[in-house]
Z-matrix of the N, CA and C atoms (Angstrom, degrees):
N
C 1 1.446
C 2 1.528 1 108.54
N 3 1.344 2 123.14 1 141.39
C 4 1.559 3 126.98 2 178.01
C 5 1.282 4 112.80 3 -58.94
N 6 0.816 5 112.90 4 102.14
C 7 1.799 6 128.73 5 158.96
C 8 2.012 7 97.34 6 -17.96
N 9 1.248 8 96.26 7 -59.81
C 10 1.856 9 98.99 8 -169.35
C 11 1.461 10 109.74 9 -75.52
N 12 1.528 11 122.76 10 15.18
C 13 1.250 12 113.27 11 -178.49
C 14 1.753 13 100.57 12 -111.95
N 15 1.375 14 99.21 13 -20.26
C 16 1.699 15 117.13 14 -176.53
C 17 1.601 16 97.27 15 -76.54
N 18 1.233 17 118.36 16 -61.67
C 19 1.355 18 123.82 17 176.94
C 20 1.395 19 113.48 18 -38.90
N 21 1.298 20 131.52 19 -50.10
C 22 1.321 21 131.12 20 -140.54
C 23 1.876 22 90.35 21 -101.41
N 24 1.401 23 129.33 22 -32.21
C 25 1.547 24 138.02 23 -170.44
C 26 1.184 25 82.99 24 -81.63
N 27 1.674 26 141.08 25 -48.70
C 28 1.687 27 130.19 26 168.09
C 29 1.156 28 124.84 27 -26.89
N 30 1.579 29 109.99 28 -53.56
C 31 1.367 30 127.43 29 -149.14
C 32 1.535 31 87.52 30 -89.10
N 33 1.279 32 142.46 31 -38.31
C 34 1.664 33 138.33 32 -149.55
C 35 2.164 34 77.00 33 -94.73
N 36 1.399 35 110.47 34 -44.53
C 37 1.786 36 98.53 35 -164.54
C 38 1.792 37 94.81 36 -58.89
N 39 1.316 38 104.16 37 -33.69
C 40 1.967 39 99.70 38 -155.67
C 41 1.769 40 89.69 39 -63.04
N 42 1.678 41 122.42 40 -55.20
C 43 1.049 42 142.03 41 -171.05
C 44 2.729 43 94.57 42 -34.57
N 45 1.147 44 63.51 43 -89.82
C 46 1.679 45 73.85 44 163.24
C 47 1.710 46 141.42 45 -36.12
N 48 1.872 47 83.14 46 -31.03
C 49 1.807 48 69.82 47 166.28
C 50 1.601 49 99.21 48 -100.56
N 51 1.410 50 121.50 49 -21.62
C 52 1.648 51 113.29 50 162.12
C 53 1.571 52 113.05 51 -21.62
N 54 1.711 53 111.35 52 -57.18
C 55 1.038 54 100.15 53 -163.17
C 56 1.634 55 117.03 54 -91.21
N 57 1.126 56 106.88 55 -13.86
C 58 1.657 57 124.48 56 165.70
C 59 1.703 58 105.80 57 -43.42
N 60 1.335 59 96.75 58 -56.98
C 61 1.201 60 95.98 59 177.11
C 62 1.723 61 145.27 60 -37.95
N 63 1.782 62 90.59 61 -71.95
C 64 1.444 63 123.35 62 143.15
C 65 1.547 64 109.51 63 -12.49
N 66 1.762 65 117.64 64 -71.29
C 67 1.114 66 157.18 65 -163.60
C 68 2.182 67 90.09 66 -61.42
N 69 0.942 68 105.91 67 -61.00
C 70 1.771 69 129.48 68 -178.76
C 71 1.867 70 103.13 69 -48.73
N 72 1.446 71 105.43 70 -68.32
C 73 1.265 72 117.36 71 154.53
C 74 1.369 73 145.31 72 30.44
N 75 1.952 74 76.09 73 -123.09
C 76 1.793 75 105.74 74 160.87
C 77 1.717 76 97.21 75 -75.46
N 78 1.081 77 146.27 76 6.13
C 79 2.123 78 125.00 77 160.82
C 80 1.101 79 70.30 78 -74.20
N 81 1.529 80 156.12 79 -84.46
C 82 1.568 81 150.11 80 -88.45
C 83 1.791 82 86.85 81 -89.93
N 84 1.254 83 104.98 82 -68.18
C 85 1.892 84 104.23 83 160.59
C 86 1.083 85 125.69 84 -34.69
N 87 1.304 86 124.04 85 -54.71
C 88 1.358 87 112.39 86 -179.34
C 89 1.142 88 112.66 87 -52.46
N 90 1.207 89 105.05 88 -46.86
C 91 1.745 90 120.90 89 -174.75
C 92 1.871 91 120.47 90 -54.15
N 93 1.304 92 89.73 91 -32.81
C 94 1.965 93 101.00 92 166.27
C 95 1.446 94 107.75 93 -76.17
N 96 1.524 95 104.69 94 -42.60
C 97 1.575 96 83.50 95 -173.42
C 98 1.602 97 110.05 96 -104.19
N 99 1.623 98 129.62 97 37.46
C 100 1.525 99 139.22 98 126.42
C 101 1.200 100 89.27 99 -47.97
N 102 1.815 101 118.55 100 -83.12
C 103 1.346 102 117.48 101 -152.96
C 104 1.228 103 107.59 102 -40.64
N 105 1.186 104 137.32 103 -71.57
C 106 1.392 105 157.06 104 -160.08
C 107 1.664 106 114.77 105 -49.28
N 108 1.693 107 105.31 106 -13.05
C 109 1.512 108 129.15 107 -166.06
C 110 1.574 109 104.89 108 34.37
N 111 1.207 110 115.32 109 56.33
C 112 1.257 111 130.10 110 172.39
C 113 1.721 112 121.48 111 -99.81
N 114 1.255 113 98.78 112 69.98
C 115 1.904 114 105.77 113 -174.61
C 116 1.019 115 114.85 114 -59.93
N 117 1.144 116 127.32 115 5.29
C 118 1.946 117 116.42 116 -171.56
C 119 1.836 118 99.06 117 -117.67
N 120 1.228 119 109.91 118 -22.73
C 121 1.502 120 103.76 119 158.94
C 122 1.165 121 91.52 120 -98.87
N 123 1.181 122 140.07 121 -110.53
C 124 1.732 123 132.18 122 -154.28
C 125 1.917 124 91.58 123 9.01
N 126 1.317 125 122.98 124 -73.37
C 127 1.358 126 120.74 125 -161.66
C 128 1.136 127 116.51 126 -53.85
N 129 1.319 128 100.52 127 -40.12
C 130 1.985 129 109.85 128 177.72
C 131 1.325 130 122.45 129 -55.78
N 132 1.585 131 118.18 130 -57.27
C 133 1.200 132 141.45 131 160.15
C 134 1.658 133 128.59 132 -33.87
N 135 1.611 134 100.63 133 -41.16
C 136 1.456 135 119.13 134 173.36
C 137 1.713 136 106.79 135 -62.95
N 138 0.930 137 94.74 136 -45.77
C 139 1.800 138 116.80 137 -168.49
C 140 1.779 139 90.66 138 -69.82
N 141 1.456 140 111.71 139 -62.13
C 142 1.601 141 92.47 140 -174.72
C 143 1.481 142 99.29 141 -63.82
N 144 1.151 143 158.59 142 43.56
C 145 1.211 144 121.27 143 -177.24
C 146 1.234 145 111.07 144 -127.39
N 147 1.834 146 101.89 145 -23.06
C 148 1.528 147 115.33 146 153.39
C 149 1.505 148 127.76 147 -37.57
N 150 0.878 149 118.56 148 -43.60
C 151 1.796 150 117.43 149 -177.62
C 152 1.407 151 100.05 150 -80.61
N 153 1.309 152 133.06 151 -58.88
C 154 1.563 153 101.74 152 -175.58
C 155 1.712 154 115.39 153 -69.41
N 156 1.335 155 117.80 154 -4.57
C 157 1.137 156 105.11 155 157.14
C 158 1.566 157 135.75 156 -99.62
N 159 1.439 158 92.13 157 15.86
C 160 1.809 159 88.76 158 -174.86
C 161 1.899 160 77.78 159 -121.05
N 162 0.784 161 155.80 160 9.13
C 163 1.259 162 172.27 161 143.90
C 164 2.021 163 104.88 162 -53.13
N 165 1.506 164 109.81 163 -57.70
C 166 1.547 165 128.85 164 -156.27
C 167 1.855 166 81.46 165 -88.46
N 168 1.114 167 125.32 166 -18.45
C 169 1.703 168 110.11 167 -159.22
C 170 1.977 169 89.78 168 -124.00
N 171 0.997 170 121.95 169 -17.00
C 172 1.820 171 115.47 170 163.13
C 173 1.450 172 95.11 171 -90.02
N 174 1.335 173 150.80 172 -2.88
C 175 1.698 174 131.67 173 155.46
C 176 1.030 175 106.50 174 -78.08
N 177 1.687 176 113.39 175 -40.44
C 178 1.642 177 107.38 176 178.36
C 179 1.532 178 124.00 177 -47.02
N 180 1.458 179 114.38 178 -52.27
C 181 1.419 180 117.89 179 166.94
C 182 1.488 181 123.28 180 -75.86
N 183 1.257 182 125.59 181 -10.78
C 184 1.286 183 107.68 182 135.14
C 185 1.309 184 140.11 183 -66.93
N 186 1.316 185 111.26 184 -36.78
C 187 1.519 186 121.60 185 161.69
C 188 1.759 187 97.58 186 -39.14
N 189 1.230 188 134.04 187 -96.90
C 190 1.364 189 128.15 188 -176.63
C 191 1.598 190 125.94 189 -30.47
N 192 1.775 191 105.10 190 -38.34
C 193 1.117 192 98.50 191 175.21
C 194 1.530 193 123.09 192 -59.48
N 195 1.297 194 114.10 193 -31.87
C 196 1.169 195 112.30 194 -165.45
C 197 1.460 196 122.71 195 -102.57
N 198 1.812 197 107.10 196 17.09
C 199 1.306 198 123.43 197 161.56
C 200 1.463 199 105.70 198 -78.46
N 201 1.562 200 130.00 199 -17.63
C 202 1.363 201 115.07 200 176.16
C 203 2.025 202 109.39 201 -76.60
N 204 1.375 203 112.91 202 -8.45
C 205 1.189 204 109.07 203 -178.60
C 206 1.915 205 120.20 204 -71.77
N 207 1.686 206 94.71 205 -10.96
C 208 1.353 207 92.84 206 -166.40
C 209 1.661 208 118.69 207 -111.19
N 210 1.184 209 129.19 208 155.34
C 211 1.962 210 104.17 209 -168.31
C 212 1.455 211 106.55 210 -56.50
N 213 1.414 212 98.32 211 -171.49
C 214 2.020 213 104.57 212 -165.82
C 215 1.500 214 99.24 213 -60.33
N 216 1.221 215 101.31 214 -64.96
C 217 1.544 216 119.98 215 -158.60
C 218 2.027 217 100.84 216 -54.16
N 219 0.866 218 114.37 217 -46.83
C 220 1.334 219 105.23 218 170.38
C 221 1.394 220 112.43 219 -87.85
N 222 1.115 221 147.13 220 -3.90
C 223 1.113 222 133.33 221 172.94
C 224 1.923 223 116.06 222 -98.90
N 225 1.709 224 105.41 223 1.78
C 226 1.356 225 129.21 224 165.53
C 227 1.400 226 112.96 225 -81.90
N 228 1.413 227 105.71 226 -50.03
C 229 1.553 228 115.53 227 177.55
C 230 1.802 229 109.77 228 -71.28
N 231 1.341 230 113.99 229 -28.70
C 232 1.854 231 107.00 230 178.58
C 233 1.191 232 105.60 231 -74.91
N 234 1.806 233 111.62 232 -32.58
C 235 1.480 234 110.85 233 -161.23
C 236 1.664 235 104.81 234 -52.06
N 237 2.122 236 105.14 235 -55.10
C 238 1.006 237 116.76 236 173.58
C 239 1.587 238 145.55 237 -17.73
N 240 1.582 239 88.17 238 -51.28
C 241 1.442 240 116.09 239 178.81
C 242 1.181 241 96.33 240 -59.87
N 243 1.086 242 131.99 241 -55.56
C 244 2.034 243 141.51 242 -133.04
C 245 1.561 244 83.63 243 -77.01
N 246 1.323 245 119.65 244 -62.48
C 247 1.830 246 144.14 245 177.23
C 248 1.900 247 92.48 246 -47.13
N 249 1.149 248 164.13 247 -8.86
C 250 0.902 249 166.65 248 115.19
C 251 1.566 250 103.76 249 133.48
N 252 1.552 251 106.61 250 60.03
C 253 1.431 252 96.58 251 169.79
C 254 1.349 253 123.21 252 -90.65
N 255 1.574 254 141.74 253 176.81
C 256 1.068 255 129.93 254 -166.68
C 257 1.801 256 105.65 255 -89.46
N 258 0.911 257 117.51 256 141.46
C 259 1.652 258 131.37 257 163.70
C 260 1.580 259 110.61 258 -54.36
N 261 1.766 260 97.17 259 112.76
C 262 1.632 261 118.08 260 -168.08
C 263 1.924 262 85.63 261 -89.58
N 264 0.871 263 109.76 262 -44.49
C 265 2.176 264 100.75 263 168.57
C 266 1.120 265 112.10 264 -141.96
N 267 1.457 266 94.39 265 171.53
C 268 1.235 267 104.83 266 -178.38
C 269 1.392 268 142.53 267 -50.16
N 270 1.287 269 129.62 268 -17.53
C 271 1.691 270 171.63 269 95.08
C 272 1.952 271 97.86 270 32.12
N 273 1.782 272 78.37 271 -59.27
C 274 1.645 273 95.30 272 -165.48
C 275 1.695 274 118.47 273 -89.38
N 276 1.359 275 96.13 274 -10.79
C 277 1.368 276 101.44 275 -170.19
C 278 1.596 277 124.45 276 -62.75
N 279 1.104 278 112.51 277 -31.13
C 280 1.653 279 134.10 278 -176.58
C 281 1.850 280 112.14 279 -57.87
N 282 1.778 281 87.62 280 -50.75
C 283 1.041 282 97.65 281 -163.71
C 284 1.634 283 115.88 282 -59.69
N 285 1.790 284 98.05 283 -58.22
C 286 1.527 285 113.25 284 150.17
C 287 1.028 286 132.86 285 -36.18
N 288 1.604 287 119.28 286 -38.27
C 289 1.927 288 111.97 287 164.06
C 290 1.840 289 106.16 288 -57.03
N 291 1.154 290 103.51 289 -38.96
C 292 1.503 291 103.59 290 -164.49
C 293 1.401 292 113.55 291 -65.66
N 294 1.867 293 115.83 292 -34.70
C 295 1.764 294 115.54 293 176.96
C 296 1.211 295 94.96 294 -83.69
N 297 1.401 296 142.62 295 2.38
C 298 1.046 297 119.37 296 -172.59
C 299 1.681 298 106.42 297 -110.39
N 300 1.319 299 112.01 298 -36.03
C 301 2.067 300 115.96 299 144.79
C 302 1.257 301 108.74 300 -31.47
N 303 1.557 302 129.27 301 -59.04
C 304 1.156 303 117.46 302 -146.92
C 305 1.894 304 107.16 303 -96.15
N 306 1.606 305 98.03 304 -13.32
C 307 1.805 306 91.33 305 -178.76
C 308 1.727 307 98.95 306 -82.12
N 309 1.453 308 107.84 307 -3.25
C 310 1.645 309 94.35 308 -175.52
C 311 1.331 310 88.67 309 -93.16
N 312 1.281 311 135.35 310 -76.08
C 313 1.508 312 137.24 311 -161.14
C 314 1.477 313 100.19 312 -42.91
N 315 1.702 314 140.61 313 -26.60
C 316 1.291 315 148.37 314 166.95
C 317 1.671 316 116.17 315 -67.31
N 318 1.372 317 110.79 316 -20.41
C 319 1.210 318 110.20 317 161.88
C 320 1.499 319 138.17 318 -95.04
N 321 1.619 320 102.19 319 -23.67
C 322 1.242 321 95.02 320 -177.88
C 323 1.587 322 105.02 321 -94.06
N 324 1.477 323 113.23 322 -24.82
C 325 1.710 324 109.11 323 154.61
C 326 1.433 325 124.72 324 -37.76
N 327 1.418 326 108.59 325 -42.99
C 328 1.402 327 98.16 326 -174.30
C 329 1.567 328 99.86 327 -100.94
N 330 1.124 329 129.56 328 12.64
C 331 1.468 330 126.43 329 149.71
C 332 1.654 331 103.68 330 -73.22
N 333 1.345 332 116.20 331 -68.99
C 334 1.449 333 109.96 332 -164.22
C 335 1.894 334 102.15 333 -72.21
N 336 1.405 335 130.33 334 21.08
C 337 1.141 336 132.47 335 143.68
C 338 1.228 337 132.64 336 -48.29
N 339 1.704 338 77.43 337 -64.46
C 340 1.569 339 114.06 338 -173.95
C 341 1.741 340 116.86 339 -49.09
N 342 1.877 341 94.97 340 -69.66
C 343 1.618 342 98.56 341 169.92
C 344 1.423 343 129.16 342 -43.50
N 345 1.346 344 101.25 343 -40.65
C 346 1.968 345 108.02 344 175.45
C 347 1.359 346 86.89 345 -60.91
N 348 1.764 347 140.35 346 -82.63
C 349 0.901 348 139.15 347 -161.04
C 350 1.593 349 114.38 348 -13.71
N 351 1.217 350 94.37 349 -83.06
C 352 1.905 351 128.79 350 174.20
C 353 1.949 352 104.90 351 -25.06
N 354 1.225 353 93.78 352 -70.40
C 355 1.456 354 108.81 353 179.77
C 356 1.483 355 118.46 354 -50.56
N 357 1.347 356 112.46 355 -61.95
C 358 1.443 357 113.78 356 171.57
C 359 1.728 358 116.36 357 -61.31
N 360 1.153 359 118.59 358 -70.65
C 361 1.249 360 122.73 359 158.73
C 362 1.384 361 141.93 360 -57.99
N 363 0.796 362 93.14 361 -18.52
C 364 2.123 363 103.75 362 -178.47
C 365 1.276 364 101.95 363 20.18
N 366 1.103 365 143.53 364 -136.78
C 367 1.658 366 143.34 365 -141.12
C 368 1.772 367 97.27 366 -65.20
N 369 1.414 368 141.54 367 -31.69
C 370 0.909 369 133.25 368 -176.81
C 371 1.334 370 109.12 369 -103.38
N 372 1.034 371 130.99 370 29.10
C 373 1.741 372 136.54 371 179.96
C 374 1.834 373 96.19 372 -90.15
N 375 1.434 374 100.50 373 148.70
C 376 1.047 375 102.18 374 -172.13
C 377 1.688 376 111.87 375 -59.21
N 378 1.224 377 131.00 376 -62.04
C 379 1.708 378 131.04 377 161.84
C 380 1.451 379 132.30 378 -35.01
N 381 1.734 380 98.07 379 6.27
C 382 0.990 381 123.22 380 167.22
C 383 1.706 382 115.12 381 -79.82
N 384 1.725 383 92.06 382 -78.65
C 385 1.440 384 96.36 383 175.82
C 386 1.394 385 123.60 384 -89.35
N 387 0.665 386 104.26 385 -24.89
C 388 1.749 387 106.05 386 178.69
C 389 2.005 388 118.08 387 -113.69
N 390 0.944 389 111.02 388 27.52
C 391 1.392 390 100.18 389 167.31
C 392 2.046 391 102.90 390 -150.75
N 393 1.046 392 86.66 391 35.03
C 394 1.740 393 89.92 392 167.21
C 395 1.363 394 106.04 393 -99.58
C-alpha cells in the first residue's frame, strides 16, 4: 500500500480528532455551566460547538471521498482501516491508532451528550425521542 496514501488519510484523521476534541470540550462546558444554571453560556457554547463539529463530519466525507481516488484493492483495505480494523503492518498502524483515538473520544462525547441531554431535557431531550 502507498506510504503517501497512509500519510495523507493520517493527516485528514489527526485533523478530525483535533476537532473532536474541541467538539469533547465545550459538552464538558456546557456541562459546567448546566451546573452553574447558566443559560446564556450553555447557549453560547452550544452555538460554538457547531463548527468544530460540522468541521469533524465534512473531513469525514472527505475521508470517503477520497477513497474513490485510490484502486479497489487499496481503497478496500483504507476503507477498512477508517471502519476500525486492526493494522496488518506497521505502515498501517498509525493510522488505526488514530480511528481508534477518535471512536473512543466519539463515544464518551456522545455519552456525556447524552447525560446533559437526559438531564436538561428528560422526556423531551433529543435521546429521548429520536435516538432510541
Amino acid at each position: 500500500m502507498a506510504s503517501d496514501a497512509l500519510k495523507a488519510l493520517c493527516a485528514q484523521k489527526r485533523t478530525q480528532l483535533l476537532r473532536l476534541r474541541e467538539v469533547a470540550e465545550l459538552t464538558k462546558q456546557i456541562a459546567e455551566a448546566a451546573e452553574r444554571r447558566d443559560e446564556l453560556a450553555m447557549e453560547m457554547l452550544l452555538g460554538e460547538r457547531e463548527t468544530p463539529l460540522r468541521a469533524a463530519y465534512e473531513i469525514e466525507i472527505q475521508l470517503r471521498e477520497s477513497l474513490e481516488k485510490f484502486p479497489e484493492a487499496e481503497a478496500i483495505r483504507l476503507n477498512a482501516l477508517l471502519r476500525g480494523a486492526e493494522a496488518e503492518t506497521e505502515e498501517e498502524a498509525a493510522l488505526a491508532e488514530l480511528v481508534a483515538q477518535y471512536r473512543r473520544l466519539m463515544e464518551t462525547t456522545i455519552a456525556a451528550d447524552k447525560r446533559l441531554s437526559l438531564r436538561l431535557g428528560g422526556k423531551n431531550s433529543f435521546y429521548e425521542l429520536f435516538a432510541k
